[in-house]
C-alpha positions in Angstrom: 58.2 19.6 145.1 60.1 19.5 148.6 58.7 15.6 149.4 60.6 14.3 146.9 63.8 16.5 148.7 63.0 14.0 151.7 64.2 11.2 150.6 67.3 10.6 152.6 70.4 10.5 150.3 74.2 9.2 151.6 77.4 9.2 150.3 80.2 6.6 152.4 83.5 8.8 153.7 85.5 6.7 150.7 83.0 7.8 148.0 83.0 11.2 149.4 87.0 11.3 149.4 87.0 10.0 145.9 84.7 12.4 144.2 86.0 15.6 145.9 89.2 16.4 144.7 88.4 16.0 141.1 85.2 17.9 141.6 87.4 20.6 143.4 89.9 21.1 140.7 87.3 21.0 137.9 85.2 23.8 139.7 89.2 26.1 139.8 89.3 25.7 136.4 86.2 26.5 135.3 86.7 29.4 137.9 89.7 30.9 136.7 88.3 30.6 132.7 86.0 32.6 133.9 87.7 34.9 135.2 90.2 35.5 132.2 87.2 35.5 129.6 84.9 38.3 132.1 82.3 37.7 130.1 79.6 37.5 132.4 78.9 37.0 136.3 78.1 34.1 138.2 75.3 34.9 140.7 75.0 32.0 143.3 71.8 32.5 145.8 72.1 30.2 148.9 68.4 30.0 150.9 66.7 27.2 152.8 65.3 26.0 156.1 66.5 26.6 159.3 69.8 24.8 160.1 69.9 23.4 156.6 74.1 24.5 156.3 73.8 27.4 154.5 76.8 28.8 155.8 78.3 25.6 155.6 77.9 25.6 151.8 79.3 28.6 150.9 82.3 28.1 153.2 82.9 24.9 151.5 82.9 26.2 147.7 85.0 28.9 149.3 87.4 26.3 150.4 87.4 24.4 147.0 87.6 27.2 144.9 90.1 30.2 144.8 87.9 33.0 147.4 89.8 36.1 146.0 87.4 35.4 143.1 84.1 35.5 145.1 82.2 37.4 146.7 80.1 36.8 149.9 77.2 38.7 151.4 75.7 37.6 154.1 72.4 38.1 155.4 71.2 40.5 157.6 68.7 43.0 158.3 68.8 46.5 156.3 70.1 49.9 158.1 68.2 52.7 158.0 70.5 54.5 155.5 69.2 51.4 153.2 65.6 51.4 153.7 65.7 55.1 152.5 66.1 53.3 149.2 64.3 50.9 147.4 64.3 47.4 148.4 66.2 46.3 145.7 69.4 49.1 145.8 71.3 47.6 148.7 71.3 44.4 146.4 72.6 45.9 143.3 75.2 47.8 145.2 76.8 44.0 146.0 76.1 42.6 142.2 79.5 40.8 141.2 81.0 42.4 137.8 81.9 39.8 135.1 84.5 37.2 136.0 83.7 37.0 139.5 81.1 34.9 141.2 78.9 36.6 144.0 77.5 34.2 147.0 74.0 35.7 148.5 73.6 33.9 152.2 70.3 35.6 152.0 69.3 37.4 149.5 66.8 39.5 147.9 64.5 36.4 148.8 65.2 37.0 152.6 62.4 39.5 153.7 60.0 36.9 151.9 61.0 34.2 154.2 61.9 36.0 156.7 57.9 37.5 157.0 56.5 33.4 155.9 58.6 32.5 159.2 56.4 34.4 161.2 53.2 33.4 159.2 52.8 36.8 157.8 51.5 36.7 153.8 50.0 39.6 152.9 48.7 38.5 149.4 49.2 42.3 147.8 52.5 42.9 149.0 53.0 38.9 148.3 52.7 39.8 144.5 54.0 42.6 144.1 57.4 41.9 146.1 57.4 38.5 144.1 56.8 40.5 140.6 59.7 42.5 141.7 62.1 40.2 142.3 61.0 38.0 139.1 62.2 41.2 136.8 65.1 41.7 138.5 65.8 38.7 138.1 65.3 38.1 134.6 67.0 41.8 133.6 70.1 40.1 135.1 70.1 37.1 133.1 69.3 38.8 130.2 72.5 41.7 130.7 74.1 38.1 130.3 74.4 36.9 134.4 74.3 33.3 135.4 71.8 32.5 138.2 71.8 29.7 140.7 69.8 29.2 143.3 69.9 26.7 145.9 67.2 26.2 148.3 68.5 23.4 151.2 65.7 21.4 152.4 65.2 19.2 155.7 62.4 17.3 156.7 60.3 18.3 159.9 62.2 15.1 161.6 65.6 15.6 160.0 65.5 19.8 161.3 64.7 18.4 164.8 67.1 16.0 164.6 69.5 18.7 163.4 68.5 21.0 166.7 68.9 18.1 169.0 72.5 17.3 167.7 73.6 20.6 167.6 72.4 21.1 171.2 74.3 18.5 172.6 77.7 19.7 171.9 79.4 22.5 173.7 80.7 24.3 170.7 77.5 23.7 168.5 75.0 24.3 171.5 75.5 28.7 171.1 73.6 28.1 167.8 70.4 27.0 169.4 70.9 29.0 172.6 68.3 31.4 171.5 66.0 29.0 169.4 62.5 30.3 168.1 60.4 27.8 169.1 58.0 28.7 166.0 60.8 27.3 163.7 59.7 24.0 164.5 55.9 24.3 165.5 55.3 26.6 161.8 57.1 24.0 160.0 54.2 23.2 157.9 52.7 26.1 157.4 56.4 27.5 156.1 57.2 24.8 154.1 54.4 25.1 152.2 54.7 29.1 151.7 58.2 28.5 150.9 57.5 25.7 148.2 55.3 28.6 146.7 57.8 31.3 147.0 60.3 28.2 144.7 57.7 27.3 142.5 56.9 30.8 141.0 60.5 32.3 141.2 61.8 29.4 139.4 62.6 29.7 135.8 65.3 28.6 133.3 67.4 31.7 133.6 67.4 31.4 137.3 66.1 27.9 138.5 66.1 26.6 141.8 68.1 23.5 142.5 66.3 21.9 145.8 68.8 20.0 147.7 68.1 17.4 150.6 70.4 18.7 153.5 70.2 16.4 156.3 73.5 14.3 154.4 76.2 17.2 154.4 78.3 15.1 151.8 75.1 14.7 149.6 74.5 18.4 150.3 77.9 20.0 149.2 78.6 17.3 146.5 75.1 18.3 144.5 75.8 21.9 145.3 79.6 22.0 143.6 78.6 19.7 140.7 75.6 22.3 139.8 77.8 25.1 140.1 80.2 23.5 138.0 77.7 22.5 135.2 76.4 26.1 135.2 79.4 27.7 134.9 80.9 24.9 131.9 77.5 25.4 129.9 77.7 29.3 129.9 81.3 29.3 128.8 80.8 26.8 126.4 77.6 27.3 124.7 77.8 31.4 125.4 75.2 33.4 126.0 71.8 34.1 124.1 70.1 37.2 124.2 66.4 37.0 124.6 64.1 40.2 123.8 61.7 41.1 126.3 58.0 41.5 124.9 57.9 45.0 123.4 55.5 45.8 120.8 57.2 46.4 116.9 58.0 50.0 116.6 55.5 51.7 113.9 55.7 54.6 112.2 53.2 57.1 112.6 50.2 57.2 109.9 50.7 61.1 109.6 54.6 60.3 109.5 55.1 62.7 112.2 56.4 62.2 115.8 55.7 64.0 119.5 58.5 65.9 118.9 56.9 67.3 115.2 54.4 69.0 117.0 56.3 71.1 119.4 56.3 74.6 118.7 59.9 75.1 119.5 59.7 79.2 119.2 57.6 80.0 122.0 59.2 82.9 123.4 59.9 85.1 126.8 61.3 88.8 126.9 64.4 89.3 129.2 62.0 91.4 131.7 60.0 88.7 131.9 62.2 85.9 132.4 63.9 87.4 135.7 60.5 88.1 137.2 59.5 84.9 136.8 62.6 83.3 136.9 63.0 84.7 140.5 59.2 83.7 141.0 59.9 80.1 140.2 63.1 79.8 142.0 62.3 81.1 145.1 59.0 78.8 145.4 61.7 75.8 144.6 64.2 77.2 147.6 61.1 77.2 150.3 59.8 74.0 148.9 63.1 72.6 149.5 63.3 73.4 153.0 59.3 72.1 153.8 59.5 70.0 156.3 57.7 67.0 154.6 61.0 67.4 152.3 62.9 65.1 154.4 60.8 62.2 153.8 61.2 62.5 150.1 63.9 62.1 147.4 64.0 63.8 144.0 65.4 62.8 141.0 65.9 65.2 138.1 66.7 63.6 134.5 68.2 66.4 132.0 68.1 65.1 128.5 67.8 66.8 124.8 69.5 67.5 121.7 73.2 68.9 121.9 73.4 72.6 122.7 70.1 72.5 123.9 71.1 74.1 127.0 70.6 71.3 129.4 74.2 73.4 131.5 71.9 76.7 131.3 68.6 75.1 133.1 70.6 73.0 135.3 72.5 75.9 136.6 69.0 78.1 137.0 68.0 74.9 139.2 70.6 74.4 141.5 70.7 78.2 142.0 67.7 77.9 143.4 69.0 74.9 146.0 71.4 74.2 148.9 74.6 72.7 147.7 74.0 70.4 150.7 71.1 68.9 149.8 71.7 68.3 145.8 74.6 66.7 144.0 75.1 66.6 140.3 76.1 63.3 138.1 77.1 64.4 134.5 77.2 61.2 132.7 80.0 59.8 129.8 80.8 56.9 128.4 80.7 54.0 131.0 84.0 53.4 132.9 85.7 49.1 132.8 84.2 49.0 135.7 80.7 50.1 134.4 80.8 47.9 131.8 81.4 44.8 133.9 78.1 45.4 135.1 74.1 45.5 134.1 73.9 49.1 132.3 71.6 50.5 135.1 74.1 49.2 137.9 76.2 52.8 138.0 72.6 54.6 138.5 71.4 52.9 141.0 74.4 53.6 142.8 74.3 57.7 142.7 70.2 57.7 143.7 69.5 60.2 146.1 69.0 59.8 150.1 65.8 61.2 151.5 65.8 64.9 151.7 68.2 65.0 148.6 68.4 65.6 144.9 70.1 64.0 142.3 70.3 66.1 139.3 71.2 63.7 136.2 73.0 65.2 133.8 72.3 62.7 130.4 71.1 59.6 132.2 70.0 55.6 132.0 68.3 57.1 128.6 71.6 56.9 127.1 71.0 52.8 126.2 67.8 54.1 123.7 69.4 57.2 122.0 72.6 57.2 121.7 74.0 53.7 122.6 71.3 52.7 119.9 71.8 55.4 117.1 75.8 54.8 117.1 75.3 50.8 117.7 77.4 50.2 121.1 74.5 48.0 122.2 72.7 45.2 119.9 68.8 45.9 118.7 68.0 43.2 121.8 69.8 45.3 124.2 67.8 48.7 124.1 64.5 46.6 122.9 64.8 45.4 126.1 65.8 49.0 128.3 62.7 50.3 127.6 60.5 47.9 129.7 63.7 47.7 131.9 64.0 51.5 132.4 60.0 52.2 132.9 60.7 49.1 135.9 63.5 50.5 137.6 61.1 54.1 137.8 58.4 52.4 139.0 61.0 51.4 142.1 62.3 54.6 142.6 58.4 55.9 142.8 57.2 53.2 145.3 60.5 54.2 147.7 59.0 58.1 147.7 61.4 59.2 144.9 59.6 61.8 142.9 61.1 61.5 139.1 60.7 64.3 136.8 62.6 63.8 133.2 62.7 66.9 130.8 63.6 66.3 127.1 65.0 70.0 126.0 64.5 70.0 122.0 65.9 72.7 119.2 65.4 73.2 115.5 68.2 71.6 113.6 68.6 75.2 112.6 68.6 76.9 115.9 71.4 73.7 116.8 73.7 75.1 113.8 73.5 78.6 114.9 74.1 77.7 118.7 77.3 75.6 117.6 78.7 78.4 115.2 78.6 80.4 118.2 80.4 78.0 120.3 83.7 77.7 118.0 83.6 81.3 118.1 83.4 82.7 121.9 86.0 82.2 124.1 84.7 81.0 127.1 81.9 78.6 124.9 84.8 76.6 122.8 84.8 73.8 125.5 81.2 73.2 125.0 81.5 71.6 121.4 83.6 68.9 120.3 84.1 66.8 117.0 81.3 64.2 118.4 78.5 67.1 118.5 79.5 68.0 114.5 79.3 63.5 114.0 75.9 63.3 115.9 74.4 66.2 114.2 74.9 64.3 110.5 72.6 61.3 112.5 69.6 64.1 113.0 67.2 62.0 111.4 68.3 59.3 113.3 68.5 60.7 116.9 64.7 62.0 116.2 62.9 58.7 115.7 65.1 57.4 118.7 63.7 60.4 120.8 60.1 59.9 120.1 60.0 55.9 120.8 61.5 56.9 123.7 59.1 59.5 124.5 56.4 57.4 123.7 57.3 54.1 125.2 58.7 55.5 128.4 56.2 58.6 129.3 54.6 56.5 132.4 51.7 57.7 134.8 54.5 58.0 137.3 57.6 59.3 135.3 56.1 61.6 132.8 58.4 63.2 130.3 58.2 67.1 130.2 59.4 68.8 126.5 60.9 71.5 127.0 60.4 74.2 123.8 64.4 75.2 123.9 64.8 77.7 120.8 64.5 80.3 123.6 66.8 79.5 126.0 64.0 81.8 129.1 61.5 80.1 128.4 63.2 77.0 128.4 64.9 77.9 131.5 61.4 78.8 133.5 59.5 76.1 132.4 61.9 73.7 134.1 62.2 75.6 137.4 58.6 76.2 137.4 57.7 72.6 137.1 60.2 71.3 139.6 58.5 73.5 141.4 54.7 72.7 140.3 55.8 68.8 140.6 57.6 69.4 144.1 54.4 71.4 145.5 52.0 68.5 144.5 54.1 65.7 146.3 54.3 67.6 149.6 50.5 68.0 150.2 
């Protein structure tokens, strides 16, 4: 694949002059189209050998184009505040929102070639690191992104040809003061772990475009004219949702769901909900404050039917907690700027440091309940969340994030009598609104999205817990207790 990048390519100083300006205003146009339509983001990745111009690219479409529109990361090695994350979070925290085109010089690629540059391949890691970045990738394209991805290629001869030139002149010569010898002498052995690295991470929603670097004309030229016909093909032809592999929904045989079999009336006197209560909470405080605590993150997911008491258990929780080491997110309807981004963009962005919790008040499950029972997302859309969603735990697992998701469910009847209650005391009118009264007439509805969701996202690692909520103690003390139960298990 990179031999036929070799062959030498060269554009004369006239040519060159010629093609440029028109290529220049025909990449601000299609620029500033896209930025008045904001219908999707252009994601430009910018990775190749040693001394290829990488930087030299991305400061010449930043010179052609209009830079207030683009954004530029460059690479560099991640803080220690970031590696308390997943790999992946410092990445989406620098995702451009629709309209705007984002520039990686390095990337989410970087570690990769970064660890083949010293000869390091572990094949596990190798796999799973490339697996990772492949869905990422591909949950991007399909929230509607456009992907480029340019890998800049020299020959062994051309990249010491490149060091020698460089070397010679006063104010090039600081960029090989400090040269790794193993750049050169690996060459091979890199080249050909790179061209693996292409090869599998290439695919029509985000291909690699190899370009032969040692012409820089020929080099920027290729680059701005792929750009261009990347961003004229999305704006012209649109973009076309593609459903990820999920398995057709079936009904159950016995027409009944998870949820059916709950018995939602198991009940706890008031004597013995503050014994155990106490109990349960005061295991949670010391577990809190183990030592092995500050190695680990926690992430607690509140959903269930309205007036389930979700408020009620999450205040029993955090009772139990230091308000220093826990914050709460209630979440709404997305904000303009949330919806100029992939739907899981705002919760990566409120994820917990080590030694902290995140209590999620409604959550990322949103996309597959109500998104999808009120239609504010197409059939493809939350299709798709649910392998999405079981993806994105899986990451917050393998950074030590320990995930525990409760589903508090009512009778419809014990719903009605909870929201009678609520137009009639004082300090409970805030609690219900004319939406709670709209979604209880979709009941039927709201079920069957509850128990695919249920079924489809209850992983190994991220189990959902139901939570029996007619009695609002024993609702309460089974959460505690298994935050608790959960918490203890993860510190051994």
């Amino acid at each position: 694949m990179f031999e036929s990048a070799e062959i030498g390519h060269k554009i004369d100083k006239q040519t060159y002059s010629i093609q440029v300006p028109e290529l220049r205003a025909s990449l601000v146009e299609a620029q500033y189209e896209l930025n008045e339509a904001r219908q999707f983001p252009v994601i430009v990745v910018v990775a190749g050998v040693e001394f290829a111009g990488r930087g030299e690219v991305i400061n010449t479409l930043n010179e052609w184009m209009d830079p207030r529109h683009i954004q530029v990361h460059a690479s560099r090695a991640a803080t220690s505040v970031e590696l308390e994350y997943p790999t992946l979070w410092r990445f989406w925290q620098d995702l451009p929102p629709k309209g705007k085109i984002g520039m990686f010089f390095g990337s989410w690629y970087t570690p990769l070639f970064r660890e083949l540059a010293n000869g390091n391949k572990n094949t596990a890691d190798w796999e799973r690191a490339m697996e990772r970045i492949i869905r990422f990738e591909k949950m991007l394209a399909d929230e509607g992104a456009v992907i480029v991805k340019f890998w800049l290629h020299l020959s062994q001869d051309a990249l010491k040809k490149r060091i020698k030139k460089l070397g010679k002149h006063a104010e090039t010569k600081w960029k090989v003061a400090n040269l790794d010898p193993g750049i050169v002498k690996n060459y091979q052995s890199f080249k050909s772990l790179a061209e693996s690295v292409v090869i599998e991470s290439s695919r029509a929603h985000a291909p690699w475009i190899v370009v032969e670097s040692s012409q820089p004309k020929f080099r920027n030229l290729t680059v701005g004219t792929a750009l261009l016909q990347a961003i004229r093909s999305r704006l012209k032809h649109g973009h076309t949702h593609s459903i990820t592999s999920v398995a057709p929904i079936h009904q159950p045989l016995d027409q009944l769901g998870l949820l059916d079999t709950l018995n939602l009336d198991c009940a706890l006197d008031r004597n013995d909900y503050k014994q155990q209560l106490k109990h349960h909470q005061g295991r949670l405080h010391r577990l809190a404050h183990h030592k092995k605590f500050q190695d680990l993150s926690v992430v607690l997911v509140f959903e269930g039917n309205d007036a389930a008491g979700k408020g009620g258990a999450i205040r029993r929780v955090t009772g139990a907690l230091d308000v220093r080491q826990m914050k709460i997110h209630p979440i709404s309807a997305p904000t303009d700027e949330e919806l100029a981004q992939p739907f899981l963009w705002r919760f990566w962005r409120r994820l917990p440091r080590r030694g902290r919790i995140a209590v999620f008040d409604r959550s990322w499950y949103g996309r597959v309940l109500v998104e999808r029972v009120e239609g504010y997302c197409g059939q493809d859309d939350w299709m798709r969340a649910y392998s999405e969603i079981n993806e994105f735990e899986e990451e917050l697992s393998e950074a030590n994030m320990l995930v525990i998701k409760f589903w508090l469910a009512i009778s419809k009847d014990e719903q009605l009598k909870r929201f009678k209650e609520r137009e009639h005391v004082r300090f409970k009118k805030f609690k219900i609104t004319p939406d709670d009264w709209r979604n209880r007439e979709k009941w039927d509805a709201y079920v069957r999205a509850v128990n695919d969701m249920i079924d489809r996202t209850s992983t190994a690692q991220s189990p959902w817990v139901l939570v029996e909520a007619n009695n609002k103690w024993h609702a309460r003390v089974k959460v505690v207790k298994t935050i608790a139960d959960r918490l203890e298990d993860a510190l051994r």
